[in-house]
C-alpha positions as CSV (number, residue, x, y, z in Angstrom):
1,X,304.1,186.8,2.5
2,X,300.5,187.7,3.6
3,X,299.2,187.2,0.1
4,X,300.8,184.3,-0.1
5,X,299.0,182.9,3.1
6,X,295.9,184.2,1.8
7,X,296.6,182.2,-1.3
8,X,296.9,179.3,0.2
9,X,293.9,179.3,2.6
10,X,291.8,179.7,-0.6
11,X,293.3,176.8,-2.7
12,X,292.4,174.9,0.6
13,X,288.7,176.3,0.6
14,X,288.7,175.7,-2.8
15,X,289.7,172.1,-2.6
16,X,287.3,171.6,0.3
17,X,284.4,173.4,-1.4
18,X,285.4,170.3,-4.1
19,X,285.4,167.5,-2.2
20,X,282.3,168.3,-0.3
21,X,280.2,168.7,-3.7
22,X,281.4,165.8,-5.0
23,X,280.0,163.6,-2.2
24,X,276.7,162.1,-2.2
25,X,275.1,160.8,0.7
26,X,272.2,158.7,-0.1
27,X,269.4,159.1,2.3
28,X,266.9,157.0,0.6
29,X,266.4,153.1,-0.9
30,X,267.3,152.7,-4.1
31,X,264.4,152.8,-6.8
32,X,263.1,149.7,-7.8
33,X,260.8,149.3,-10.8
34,X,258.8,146.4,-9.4
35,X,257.9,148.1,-6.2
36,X,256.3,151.0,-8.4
37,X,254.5,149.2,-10.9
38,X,252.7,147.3,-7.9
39,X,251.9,150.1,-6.3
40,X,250.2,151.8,-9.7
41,X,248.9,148.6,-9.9
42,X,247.7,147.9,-6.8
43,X,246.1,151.9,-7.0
44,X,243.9,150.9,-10.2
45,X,242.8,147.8,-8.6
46,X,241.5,150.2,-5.2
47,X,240.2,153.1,-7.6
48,X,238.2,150.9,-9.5
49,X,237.2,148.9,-5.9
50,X,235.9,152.1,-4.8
51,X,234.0,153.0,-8.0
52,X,232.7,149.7,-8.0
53,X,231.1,150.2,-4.8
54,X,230.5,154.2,-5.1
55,X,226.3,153.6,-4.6
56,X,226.9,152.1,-1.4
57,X,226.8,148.4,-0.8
58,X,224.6,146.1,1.5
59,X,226.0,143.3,4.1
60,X,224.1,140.5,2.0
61,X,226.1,140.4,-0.8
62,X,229.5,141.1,0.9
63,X,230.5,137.8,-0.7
64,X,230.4,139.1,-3.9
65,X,233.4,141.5,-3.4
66,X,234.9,139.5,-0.3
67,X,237.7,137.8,-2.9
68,X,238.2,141.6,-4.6
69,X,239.3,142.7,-0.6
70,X,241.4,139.8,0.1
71,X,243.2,140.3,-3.4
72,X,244.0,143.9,-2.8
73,X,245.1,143.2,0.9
74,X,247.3,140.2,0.6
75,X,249.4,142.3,-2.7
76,X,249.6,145.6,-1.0
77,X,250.9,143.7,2.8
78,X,253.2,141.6,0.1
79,X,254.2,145.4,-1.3
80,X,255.0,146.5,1.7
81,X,257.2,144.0,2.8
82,X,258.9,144.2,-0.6
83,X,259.2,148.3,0.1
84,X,260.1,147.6,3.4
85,X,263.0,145.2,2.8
86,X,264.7,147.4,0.3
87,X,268.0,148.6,2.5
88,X,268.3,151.9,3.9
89,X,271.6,153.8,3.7
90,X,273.3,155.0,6.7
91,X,273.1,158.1,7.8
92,X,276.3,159.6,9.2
93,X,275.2,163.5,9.7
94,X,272.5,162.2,12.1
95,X,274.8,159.6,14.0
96,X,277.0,162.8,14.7
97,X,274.3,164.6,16.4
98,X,273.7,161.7,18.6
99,X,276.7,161.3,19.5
100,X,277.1,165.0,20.3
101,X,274.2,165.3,21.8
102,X,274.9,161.9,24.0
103,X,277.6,163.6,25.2
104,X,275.4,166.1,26.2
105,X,273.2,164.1,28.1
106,X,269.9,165.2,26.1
107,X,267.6,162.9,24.2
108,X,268.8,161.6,20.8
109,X,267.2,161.8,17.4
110,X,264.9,159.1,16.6
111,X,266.4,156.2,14.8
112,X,263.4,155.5,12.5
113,X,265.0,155.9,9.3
114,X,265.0,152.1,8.5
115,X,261.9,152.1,6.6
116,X,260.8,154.0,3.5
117,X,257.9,156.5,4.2
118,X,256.3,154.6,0.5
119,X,256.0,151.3,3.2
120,X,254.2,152.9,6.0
121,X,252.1,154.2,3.7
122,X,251.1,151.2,2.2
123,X,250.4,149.5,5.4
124,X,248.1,152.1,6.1
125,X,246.1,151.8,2.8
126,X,246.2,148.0,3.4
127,X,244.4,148.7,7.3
128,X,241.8,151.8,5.6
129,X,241.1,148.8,3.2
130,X,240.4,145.7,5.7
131,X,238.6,148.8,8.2
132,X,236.6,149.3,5.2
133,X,236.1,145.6,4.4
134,X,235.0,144.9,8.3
135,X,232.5,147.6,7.9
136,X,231.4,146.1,5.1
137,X,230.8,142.5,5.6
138,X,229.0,144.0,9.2
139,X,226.8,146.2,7.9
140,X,227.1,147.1,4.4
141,X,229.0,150.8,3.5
142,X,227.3,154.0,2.6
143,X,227.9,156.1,-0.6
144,X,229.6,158.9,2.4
145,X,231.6,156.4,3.7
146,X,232.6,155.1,0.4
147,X,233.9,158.2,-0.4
148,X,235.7,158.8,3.2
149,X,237.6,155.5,2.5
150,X,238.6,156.3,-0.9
151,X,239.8,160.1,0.5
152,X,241.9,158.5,3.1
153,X,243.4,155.6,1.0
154,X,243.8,158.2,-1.8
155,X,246.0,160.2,0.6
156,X,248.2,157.2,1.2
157,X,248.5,155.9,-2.2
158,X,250.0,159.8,-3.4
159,X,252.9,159.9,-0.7
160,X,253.6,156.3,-1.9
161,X,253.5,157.0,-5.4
162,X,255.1,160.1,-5.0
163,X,258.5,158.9,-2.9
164,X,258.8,155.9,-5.1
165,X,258.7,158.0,-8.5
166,X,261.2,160.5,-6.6
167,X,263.4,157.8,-6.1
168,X,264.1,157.0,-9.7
169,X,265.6,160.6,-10.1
């Protein structure tokens, strides 16, 4: 009777063991081809704005590159939007935990999941790009700052690039 029981109980863990491989739970967007070929786009367009400008540049011929900026900016805020806009799934393991910890009257996770990491990023190489374009049309950019800008939008553009190409997996 008692191997029986025991049996049992691991057909059950078995079938449960099943069930729970056999779901998915999608934590992220879905890929989208369009978004990534922007971005790669948009990241030859910067990289060559930056080695354009790797000398330095003076605030009298800021109009010279002022269209290049407002190219670059207006596509990568457009990308973001399009990032942005893609649908987040749901996540049910973190509504549990709120709700348990609700019940215990503590704070709740943060319910920030509903835009893609690639989107923030992109906003922030669209705001080191019009920082950098400010600076510019002011008082002209150093070679050093040049190649502070390019570090921190390079940053930016790899966690972008990198979550959107992990998404086609």
């Amino acid at each position: 009777m008692m191997r029986r029981a025991l049996k049992l109980w691991q057909r059950i863990l078995l079938l449960q063991l099943l069930f729970l491989v056999g779901c998915a739970t999608q934590l992220a967007p879905a890929y989208d081809k369009n978004v990534v070929d922007s971005l790669n786009s948009c990241s030859i367009d910067a990289m060559t704005l930056f080695a354009v400008m790797s000398s330095g540049t003076k605030a009298q011929d800021f109009a010279t590159r002022a269209d290049r900026y407002s190219n670059l900016i207006g596509r990568l805020d457009a990308l973001a939007l399009a990032a942005g806009a893609r649908p987040m799934p749901k996540n049910k393991v973190t509504d549990s935990i709120n709700r348990f910890l609700e019940k215990r009257g503590t704070t709740v996770l943060s319910d920030d999941d509903a835009t893609p990491p690639s989107a923030q990023a992109i906003r922030q190489i669209s705001v080191t790009l019009s920082k950098m374009r400010d600076t510019d049309q002011k008082q002209g950019i150093t070679a050093y700052e040049v190649i502070a800008f390019k570090g921190q939008a390079s940053i930016y553009f790899d966690q972008a690039i990198t979550y959107e190409n992990f998404l086609q997996r």
